[in-house]
C-alpha positions in Angstrom: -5.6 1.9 -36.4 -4.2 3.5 -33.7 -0.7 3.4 -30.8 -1.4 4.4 -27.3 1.9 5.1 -26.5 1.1 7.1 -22.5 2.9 6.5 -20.0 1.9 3.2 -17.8 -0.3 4.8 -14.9 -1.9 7.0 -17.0 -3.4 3.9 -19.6 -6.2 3.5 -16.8 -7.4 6.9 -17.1 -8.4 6.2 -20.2 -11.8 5.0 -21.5 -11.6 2.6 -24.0 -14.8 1.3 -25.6 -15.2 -1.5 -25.6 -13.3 -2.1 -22.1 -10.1 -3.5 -22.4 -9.5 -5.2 -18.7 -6.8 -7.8 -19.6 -4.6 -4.6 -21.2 -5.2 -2.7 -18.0 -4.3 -5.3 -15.7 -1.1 -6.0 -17.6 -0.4 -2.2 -17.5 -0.4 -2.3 -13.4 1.9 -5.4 -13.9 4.5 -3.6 -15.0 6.7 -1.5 -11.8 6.6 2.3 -12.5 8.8 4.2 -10.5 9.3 7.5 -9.1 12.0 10.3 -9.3 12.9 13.5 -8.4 15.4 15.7 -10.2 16.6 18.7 -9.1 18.6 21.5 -10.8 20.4 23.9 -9.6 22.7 26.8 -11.2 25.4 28.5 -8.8 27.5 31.9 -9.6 30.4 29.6 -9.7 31.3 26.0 -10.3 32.8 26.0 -6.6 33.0 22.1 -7.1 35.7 22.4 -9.4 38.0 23.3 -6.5 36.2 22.0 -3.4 38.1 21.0 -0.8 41.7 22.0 -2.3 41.0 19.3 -4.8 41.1 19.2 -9.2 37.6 18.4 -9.6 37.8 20.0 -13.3 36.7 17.1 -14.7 34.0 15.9 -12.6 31.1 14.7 -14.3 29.0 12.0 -12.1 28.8 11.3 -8.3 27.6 8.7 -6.4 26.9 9.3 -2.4 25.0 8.1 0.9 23.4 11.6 0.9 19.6 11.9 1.1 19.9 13.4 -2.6 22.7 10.4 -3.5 23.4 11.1 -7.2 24.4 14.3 -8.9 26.6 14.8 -12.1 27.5 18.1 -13.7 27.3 19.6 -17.5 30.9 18.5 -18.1 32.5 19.0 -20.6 30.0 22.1 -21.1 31.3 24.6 -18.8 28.1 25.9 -16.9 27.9 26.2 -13.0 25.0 24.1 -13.0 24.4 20.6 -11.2 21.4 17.7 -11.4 21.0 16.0 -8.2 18.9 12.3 -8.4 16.7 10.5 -6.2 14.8 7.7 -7.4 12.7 4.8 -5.9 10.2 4.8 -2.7 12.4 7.5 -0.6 11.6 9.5 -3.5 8.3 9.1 -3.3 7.9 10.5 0.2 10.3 12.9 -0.6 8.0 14.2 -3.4 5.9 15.4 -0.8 7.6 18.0 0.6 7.9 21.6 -0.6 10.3 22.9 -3.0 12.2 25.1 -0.5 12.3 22.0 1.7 13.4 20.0 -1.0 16.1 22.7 -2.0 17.6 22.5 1.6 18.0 19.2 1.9 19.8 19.3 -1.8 22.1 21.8 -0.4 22.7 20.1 2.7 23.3 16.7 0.7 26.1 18.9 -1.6 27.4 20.5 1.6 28.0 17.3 3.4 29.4 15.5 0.5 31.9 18.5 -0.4 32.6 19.1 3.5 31.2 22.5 2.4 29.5 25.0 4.6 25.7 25.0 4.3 26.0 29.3 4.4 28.1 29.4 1.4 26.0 27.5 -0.8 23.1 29.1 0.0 25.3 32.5 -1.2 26.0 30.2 -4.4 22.9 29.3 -5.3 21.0 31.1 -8.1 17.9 29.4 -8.9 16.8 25.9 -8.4 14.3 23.5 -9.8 12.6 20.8 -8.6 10.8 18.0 -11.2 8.8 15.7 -9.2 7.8 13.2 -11.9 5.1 11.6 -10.0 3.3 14.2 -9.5 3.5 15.8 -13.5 -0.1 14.6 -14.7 1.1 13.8 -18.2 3.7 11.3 -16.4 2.5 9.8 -12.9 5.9 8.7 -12.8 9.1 8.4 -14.4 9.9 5.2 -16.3 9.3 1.4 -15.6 10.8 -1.2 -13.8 10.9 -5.1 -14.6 8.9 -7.3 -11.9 8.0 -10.9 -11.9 4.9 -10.3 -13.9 6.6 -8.1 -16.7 7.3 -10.7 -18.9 3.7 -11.8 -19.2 2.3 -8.1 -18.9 4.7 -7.0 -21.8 3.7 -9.9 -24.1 -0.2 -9.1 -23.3 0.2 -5.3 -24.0 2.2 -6.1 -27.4 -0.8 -8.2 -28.7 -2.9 -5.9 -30.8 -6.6 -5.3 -29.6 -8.7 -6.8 -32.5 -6.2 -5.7 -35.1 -6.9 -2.1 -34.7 -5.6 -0.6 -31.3 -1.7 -1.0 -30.6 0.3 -0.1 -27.3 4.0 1.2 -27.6 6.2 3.0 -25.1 9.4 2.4 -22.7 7.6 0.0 -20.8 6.3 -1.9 -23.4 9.6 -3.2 -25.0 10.2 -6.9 -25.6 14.1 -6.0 -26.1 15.0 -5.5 -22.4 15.5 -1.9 -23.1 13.1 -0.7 -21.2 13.3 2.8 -18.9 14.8 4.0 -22.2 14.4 6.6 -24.9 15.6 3.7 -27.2 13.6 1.5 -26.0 10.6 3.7 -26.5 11.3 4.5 -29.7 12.0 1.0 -31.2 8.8 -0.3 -29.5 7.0 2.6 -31.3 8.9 2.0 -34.6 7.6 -2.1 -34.1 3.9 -1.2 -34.1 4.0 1.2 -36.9 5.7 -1.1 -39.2 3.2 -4.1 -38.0 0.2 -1.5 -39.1 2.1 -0.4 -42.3 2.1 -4.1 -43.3 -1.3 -4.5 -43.4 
């Protein structure tokens, strides 16, 4: 026996033998979304103060900015912050460069802290940009229900011939899907159906 637990996109790169159409189809059914994350580490944590404010105790934030979501390491006291963009603006974002990407992260913080662009360039140590569809072990960064999921879940939890299981985020008949949890307790599911044989 065997789990196939990969992330959705990349169970069609895989030959099976014999084919398994119905699984793959099923697999495509299932939304798979994109997501770039961006880290960045600053001398200071300047936010703690920005505009004559008590941000001690900021941890998430919400905005219109291109890069709309960021939170911080709070409580951990480190001058670092994760910006978030998910979804199809991602996606073309993705295709930019890094130092693009990094200016438009800086301009996002600078227009949400009414901040000047020059000083947080000075700030800024080092950056990182993740681009998950674009990491060939991902293709993506975690699913998304869509009308067909239902169906397509219920077809990927049927074993093939006894023998060949699929397990993953995705593939979760709890609704806890796009989850670590919900990866691991669809995992946990096929392993005990195989250890009862």
């Amino acid at each position: 026996e065997a789990i196939v637990t990969v992330p959705l996109p990349l169970i069609k790169t895989i030959a099976f033998i014999p084919p398994i159409p119905d699984k793959l189809k099923a697999a495509s059914e299932i939304g798979f979304g994109s997501v770039i994350k961006i880290l960045m580490r600053f001398h200071n944590a300047w936010w703690k103060k920005a505009q004559g404010k008590n941000f001690e105790k900021l941890f998430f934030l919400f905005s219109n900015e291109t890069i709309p979501s960021w939170w911080t390491q709070y409580p951990e006291d480190r001058a670092t912050l994760t910006g978030w963009k998910a979804g199809p603006t991602a996606e073309k974002l993705s295709e930019k460069t890094e130092a693009e990407i990094e200016e438009i992260a800086l301009q996002s913080l600078s227009n949400i802290f009414k901040m000047p662009m020059a000083q947080l360039q000075d700030e800024l140590i080092t950056s990182k940009i993740i681009r998950w569809s674009q990491d060939p072990y991902a293709k993506g960064a975690y699913s998304y229900p869509t009308p067909e999921s239902t169906k397509a879940i219920e077809e990927l939890l049927m074993p093939v011939d006894g023998r060949l299981f699929f397990a993953g985020e995705a593939i979760n008949s709890s609704w806890t899907s796009s989850t670590v949890e919900g990866a691991l307790a669809s995992g946990l599911s096929a392993a005990q159906t195989i250890l009862k044989k």
